[in-house]
Kinemage of the C-alpha trace (Angstrom):
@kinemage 1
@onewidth
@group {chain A} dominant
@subgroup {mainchain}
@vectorlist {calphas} color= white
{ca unk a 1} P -50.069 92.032 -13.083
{ca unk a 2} L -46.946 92.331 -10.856
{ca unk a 3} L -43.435 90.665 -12.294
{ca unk a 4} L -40.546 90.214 -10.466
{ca unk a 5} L -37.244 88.536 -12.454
{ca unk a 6} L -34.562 87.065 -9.768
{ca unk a 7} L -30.962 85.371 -10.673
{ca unk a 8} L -31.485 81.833 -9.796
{ca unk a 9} L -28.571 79.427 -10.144
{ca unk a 10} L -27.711 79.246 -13.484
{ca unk a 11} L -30.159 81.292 -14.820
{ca unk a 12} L -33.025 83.541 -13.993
{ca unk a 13} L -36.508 83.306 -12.657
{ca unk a 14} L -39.863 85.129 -13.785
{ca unk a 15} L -42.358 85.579 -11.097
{ca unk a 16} L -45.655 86.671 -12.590
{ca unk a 17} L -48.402 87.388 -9.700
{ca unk a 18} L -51.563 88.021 -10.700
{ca unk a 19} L -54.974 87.554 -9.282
{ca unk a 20} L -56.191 84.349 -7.624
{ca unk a 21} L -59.643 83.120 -8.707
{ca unk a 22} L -61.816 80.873 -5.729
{ca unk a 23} L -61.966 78.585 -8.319
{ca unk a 24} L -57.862 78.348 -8.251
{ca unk a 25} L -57.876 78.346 -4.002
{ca unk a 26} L -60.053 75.472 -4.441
{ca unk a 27} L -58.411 73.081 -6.758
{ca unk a 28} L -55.199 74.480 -4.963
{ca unk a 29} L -56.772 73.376 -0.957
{ca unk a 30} L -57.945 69.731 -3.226
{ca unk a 31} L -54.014 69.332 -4.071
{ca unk a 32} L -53.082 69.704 -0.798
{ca unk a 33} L -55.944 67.553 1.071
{ca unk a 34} L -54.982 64.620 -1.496
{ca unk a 35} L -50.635 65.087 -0.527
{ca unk a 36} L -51.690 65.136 3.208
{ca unk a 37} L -54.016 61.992 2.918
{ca unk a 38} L -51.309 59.923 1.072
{ca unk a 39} L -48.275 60.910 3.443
{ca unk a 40} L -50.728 59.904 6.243
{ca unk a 41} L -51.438 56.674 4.528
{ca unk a 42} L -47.781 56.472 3.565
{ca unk a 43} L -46.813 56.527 7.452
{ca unk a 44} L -49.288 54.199 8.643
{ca unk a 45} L -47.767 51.704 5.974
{ca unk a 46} L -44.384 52.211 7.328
{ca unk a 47} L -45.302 51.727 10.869
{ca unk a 48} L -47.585 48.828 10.344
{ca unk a 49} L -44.818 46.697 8.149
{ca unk a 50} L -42.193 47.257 10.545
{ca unk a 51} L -44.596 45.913 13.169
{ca unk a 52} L -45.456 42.845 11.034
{ca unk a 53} L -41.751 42.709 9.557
{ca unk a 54} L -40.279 42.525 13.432
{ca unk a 55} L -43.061 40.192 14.836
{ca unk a 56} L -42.642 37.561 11.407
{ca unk a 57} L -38.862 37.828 12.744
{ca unk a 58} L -39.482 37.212 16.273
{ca unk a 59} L -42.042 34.378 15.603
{ca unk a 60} L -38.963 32.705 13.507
{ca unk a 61} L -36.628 32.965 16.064
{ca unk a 62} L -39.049 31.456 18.731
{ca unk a 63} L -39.588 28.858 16.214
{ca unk a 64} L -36.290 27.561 15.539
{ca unk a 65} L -34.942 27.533 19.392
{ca unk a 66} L -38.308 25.468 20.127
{ca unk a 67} L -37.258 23.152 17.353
{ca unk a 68} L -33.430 23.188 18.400
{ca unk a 69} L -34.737 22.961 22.245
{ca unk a 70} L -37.310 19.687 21.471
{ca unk a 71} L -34.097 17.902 19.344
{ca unk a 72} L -31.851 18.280 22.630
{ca unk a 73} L -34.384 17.073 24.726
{ca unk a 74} L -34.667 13.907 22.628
{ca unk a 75} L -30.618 13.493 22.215
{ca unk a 76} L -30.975 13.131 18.299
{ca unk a 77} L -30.817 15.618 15.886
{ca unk a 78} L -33.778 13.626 14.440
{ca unk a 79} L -34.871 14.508 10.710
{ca unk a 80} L -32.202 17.809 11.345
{ca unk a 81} L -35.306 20.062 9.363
{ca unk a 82} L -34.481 22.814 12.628
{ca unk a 83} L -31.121 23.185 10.673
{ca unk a 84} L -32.895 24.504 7.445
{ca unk a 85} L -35.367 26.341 9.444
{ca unk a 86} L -35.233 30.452 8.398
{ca unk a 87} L -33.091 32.547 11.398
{ca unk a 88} L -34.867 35.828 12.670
{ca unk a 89} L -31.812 37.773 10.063
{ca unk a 90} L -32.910 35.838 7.189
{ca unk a 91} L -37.066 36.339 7.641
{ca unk a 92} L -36.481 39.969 8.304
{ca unk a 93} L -34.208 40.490 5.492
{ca unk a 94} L -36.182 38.521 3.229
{ca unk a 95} L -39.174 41.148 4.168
{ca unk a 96} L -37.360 44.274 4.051
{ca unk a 97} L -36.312 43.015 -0.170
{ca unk a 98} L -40.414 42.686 -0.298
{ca unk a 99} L -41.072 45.883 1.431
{ca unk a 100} L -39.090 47.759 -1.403
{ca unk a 101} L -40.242 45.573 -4.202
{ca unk a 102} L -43.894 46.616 -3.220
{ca unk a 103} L -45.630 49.113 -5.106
{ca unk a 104} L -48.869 48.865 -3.663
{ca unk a 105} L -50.048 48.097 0.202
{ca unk a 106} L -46.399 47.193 1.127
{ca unk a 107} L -47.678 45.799 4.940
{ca unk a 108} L -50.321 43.485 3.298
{ca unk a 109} L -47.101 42.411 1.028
{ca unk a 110} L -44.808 42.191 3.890
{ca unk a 111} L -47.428 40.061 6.295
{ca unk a 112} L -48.432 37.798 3.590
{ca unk a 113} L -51.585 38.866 2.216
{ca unk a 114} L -54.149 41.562 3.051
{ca unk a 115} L -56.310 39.081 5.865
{ca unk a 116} L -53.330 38.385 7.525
{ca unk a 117} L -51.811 41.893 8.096
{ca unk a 118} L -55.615 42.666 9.090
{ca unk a 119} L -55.664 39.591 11.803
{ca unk a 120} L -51.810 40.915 13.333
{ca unk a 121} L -52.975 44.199 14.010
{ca unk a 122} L -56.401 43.214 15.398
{ca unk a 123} L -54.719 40.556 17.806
{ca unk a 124} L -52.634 43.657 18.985
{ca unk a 125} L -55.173 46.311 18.523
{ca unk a 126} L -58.410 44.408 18.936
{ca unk a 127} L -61.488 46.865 18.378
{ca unk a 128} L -59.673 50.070 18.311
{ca unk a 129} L -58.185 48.450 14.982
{ca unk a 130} L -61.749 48.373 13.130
{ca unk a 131} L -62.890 51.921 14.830
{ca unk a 132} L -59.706 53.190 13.060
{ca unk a 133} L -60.156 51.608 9.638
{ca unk a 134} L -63.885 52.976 9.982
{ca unk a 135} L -63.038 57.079 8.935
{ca unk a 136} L -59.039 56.475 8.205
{ca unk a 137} L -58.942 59.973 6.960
{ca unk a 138} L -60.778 61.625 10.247
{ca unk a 139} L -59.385 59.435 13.066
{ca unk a 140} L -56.071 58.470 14.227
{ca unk a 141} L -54.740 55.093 14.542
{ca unk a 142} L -53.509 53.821 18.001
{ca unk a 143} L -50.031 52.558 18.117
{ca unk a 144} L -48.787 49.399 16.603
{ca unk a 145} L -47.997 48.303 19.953
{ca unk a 146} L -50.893 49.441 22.110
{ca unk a 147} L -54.082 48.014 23.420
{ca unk a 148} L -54.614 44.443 24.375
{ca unk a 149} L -52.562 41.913 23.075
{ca unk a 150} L -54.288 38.071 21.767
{ca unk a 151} L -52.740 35.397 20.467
{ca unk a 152} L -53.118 33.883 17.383
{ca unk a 153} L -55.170 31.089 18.905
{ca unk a 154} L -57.735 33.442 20.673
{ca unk a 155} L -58.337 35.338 17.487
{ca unk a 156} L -61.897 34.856 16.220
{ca unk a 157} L -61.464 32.949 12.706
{ca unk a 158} L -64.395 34.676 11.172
{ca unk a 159} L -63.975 37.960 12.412
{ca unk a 160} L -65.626 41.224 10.227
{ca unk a 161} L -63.065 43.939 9.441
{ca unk a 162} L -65.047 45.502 6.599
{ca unk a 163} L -67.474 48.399 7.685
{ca unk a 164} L -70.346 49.433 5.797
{ca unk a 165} L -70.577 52.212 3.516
{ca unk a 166} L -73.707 53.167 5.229
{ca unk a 167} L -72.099 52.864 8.607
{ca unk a 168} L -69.302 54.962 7.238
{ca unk a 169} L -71.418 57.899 6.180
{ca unk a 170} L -73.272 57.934 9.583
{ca unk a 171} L -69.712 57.853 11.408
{ca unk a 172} L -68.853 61.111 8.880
{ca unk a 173} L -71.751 62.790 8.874
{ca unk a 174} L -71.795 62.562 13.663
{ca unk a 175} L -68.025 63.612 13.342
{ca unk a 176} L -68.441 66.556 10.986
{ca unk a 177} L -71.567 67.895 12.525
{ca unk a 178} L -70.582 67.639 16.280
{ca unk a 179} L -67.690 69.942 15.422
{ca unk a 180} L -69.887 72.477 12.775
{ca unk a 181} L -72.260 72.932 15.597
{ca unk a 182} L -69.424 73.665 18.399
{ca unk a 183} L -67.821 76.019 15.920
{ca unk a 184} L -70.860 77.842 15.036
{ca unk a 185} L -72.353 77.942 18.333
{ca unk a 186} L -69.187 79.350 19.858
{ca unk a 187} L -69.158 82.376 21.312
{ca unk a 188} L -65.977 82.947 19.236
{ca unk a 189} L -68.168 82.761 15.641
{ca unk a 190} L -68.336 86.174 13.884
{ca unk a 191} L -71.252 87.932 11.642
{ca unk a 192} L -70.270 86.405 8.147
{ca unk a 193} L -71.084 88.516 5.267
{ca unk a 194} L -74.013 86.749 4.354
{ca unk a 195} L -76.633 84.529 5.403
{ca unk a 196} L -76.924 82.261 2.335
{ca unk a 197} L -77.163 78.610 3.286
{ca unk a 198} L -74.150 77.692 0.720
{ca unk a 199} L -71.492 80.618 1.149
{ca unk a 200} L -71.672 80.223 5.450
{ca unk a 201} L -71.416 75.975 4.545
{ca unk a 202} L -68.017 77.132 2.354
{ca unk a 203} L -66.816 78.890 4.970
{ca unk a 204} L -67.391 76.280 7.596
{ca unk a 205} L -65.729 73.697 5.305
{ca unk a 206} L -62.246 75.989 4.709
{ca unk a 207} L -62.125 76.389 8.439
{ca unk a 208} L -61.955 72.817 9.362
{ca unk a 209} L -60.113 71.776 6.496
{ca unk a 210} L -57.268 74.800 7.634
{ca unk a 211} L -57.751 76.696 4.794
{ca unk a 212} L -57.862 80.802 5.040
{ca unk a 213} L -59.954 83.110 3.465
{ca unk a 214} L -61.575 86.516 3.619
{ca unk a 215} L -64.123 85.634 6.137
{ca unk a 216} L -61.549 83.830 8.453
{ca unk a 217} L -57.893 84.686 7.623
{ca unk a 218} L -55.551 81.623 8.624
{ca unk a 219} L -53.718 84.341 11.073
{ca unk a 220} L -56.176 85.401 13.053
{ca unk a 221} L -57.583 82.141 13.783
{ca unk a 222} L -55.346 79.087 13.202
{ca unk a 223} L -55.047 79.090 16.693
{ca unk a 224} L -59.074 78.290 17.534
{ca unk a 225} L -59.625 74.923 18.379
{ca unk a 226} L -61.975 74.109 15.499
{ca unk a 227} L -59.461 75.257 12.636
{ca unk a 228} L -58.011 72.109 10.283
{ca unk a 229} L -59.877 69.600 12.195
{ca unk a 230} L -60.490 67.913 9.139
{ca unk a 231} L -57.441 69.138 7.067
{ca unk a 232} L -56.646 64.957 6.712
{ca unk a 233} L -60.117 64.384 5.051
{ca unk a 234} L -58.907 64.109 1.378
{ca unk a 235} L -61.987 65.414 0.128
{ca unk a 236} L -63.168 69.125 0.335
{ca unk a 237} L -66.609 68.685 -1.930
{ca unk a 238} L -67.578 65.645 0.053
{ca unk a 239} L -66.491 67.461 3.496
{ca unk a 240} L -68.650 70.313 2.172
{ca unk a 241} L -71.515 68.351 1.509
{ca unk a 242} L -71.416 66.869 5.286
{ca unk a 243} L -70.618 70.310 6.498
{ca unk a 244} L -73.963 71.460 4.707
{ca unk a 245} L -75.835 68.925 6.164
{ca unk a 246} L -74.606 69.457 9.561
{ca unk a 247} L -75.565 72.978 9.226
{ca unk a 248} L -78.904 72.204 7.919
{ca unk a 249} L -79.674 69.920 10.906
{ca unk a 250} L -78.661 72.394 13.389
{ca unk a 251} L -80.740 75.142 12.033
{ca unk a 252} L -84.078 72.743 12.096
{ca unk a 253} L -83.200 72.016 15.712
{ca unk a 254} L -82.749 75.592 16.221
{ca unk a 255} L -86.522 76.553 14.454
{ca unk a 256} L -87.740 73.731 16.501
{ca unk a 257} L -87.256 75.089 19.544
């Protein structure tokens, strides 16, 4: 083993290098797959309350000027319940407090409840909403504000948002093996060491996910168009397994011919 022993602030550091098991790489590549998954998930959150937060504002101000416009109109301040009525500062406010208070799904906190944050972003989304929530860790959302806009009224009241499970292994399973095949297929693909089944699956699984290793070396080929595709996926066994699969499909359609 190498040691190295550097001053560091108030004291000194030990560096100890020593060899790195596949075993360690793996649980290492796991870590990292799992941090990139919740900052992703951690952003999305962000983005979608601030939508919801700003549009629960908006829909407060258009509210109270509607109440304010309708007592004018009539000349009487009537039962004066447009005076107690929430201002745009106060609702936002209000949801900013919850959107720190939360400790879990702070946009479901911050629209009300889980089935209404799901019914704001499909009536801005629409079906680019449930395609997203379909593989959240292989696809990207659209933006908050994109796509064609419904109002409240035109929403569907018994609309589907859950996908399932079977539907979101067959959505895995086309995504992973459309880009295995283009990979292997490429002209670009090298002679791996070996032909077993399992080791060329590995291999195939730490190039999407962006991870290096002997057989491709993160400098030579970060740059391909295949490498990290599914760095996001949270889950290198199960992406393994899929990758696997893939490659076993191709290689029947390849004997078949």
């Amino acid at each position: 083993r190498e040691f190295s022993v550097e001053k560091d602030g108030w004291g000194h550091m030990l560096l100890v290098m020593g060899k790195v098991t596949e075993a360690t790489i793996q649980e290492w590549a796991d870590k990292i797959c799992s941090i990139n998954t919740r900052a992703r998930e951690a952003g999305l959150q962000r983005l979608d309350a601030s939508f919801i937060a700003l549009t629960r504002a908006a829909e407060a101000s258009a509210a109270a000027a509607a109440a304010a416009e309708a007592a004018d109109k009539t000349g009487s301040p009537g039962d004066g319940k447009h005076f107690d009525m929430p201002t745009a500062h106060t609702v936002l406010n209000d949801l900013i407090n919850a959107y720190f208070k939360a400790t879990v799904n702070p946009s479901a906190v911050v629209a009300g409840n889980d089935m209404e944050r799901q019914k704001r972003l499909f009536a801005v989304i629409g079906r680019e909403f449930h395609q997203a929530s379909a593989i959240p860790a292989m696809s990207s959302r659209p933006p908050a504000l994109g796509g064609p806009r419904m109002s409240g009224q035109d929403l569907p009241e018994a609309v589907d948002f859950t996908i399932s499970e079977e539907d979101r292994r067959q959505a895995e399973a086309s995504a992973v093996y459309s880009v295995a095949a283009r990979l292997v297929l490429s002209p670009e693909w090298p002679s791996v060491p070996t032909d077993e089944p399992e080791a060329v699956a590995h291999a195939v699984t730490q190039f999407l996910a962006g991870i290096g290793s002997m057989v491709f070396p993160a400098l030579k080929w970060r740059q391909h168009r295949c490498w990290g595709r599914f760095k996001e996926f949270g889950d290198f066994q199960h992406l393994e397994e899929l990758v696997s699969s893939a490659l076993t499909r191709l290689r029947a359609l390849q004997a078949a011919k």
